[in-house]
C-alpha positions as CSV (number, residue, x, y, z in Angstrom):
1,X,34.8,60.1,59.2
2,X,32.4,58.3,57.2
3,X,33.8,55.9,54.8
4,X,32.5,54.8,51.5
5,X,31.1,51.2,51.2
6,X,33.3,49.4,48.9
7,X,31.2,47.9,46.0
8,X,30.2,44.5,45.7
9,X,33.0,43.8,42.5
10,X,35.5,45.1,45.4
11,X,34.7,42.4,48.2
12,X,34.4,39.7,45.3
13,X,37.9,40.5,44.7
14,X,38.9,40.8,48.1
15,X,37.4,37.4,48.8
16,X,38.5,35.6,46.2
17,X,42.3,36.7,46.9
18,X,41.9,35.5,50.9
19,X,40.8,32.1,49.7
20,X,44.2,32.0,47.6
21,X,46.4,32.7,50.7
22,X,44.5,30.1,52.8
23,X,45.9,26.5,52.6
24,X,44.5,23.3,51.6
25,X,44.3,22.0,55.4
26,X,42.4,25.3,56.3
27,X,40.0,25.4,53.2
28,X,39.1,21.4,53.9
29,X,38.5,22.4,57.7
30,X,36.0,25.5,56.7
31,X,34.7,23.0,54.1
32,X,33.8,20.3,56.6
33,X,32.7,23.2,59.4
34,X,30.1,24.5,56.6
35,X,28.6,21.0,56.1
36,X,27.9,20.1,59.8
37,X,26.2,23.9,60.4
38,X,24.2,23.2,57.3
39,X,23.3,19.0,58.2
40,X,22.4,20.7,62.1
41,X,20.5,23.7,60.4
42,X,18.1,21.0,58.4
43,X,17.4,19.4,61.3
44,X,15.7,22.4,62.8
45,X,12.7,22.3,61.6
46,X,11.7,19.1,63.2
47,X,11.8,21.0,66.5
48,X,9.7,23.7,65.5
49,X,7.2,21.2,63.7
50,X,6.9,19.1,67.3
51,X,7.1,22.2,69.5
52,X,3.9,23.7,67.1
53,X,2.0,20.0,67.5
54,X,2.4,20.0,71.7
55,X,1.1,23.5,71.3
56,X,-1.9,22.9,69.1
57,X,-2.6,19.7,71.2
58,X,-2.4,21.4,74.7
59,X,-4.4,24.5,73.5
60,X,-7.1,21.4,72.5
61,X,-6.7,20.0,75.9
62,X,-7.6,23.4,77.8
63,X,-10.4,23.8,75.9
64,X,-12.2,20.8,76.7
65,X,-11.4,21.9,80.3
66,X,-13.5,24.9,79.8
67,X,-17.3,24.4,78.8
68,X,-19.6,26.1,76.2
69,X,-21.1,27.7,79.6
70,X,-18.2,28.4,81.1
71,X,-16.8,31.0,78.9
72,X,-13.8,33.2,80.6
73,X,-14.4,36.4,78.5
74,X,-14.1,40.0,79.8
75,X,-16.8,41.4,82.2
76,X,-20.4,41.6,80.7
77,X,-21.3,45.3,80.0
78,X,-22.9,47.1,83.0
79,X,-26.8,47.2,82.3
80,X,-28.0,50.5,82.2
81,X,-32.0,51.5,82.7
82,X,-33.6,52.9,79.5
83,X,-34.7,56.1,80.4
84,X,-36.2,58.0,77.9
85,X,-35.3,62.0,78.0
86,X,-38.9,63.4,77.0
87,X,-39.2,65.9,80.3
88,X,-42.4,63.9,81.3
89,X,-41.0,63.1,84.4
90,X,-40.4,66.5,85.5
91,X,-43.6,67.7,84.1
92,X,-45.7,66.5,87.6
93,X,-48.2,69.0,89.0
94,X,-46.9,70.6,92.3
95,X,-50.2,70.8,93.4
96,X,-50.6,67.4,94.1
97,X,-47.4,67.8,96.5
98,X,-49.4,70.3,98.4
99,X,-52.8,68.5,98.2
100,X,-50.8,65.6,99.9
101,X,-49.2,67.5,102.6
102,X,-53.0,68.9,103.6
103,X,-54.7,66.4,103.3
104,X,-54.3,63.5,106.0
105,X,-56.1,60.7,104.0
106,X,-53.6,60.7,101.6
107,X,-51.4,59.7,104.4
108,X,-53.1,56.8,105.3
């Protein structure tokens, strides 16, 4: 069901015999329509350009709002304790554990 694409030479053509069969009135009309879209098209820019200035100068407004101290970023990174890994912890003499559970001056 798939149709070739006519070629480029073949729409020219086409084109060119659709403008024949229009009249005058018509082609003057599509002439004038084209001009308008094209004045109204120029004209766009100017939005864009003033829609990108109250941007920029909002944006400059917020940011005085918000002092150097006053920063909003994301959560500060939670601080974890150096611990260093080298068993010396778990190296303890359990001896001591039972000198301090006989002995009642280490309690005091």
């Amino acid at each position: 069901m798939n149709r070739p694409l006519p070629s480029d030479d073949a729409l020219r053509s086409l084109h060119a015999q659709s403008l024949q069969a229009l009249s005058p009135a018509t082609l003057a009309r599509l002439r004038g329509a084209r001009h308008s879209a094209a004045r109204a098209h120029a004209g766009r820019w100017r939005w864009w350009l003033a829609s990108a200035c109250s941007l920029v100068i909002a944006l400059g407004i917020g940011v005085q709002f918000v002092g150097p101290g006053e920063h909003q970023g994301g959560a500060a990174a939670p601080i974890v304790a150096a611990e260093e890994d080298n068993g010396v912890l778990y190296d303890e003499n359990p001896d001591l554990y039972l000198w301090l559970g006989d002995n009642d001056l280490a309690m005091e």
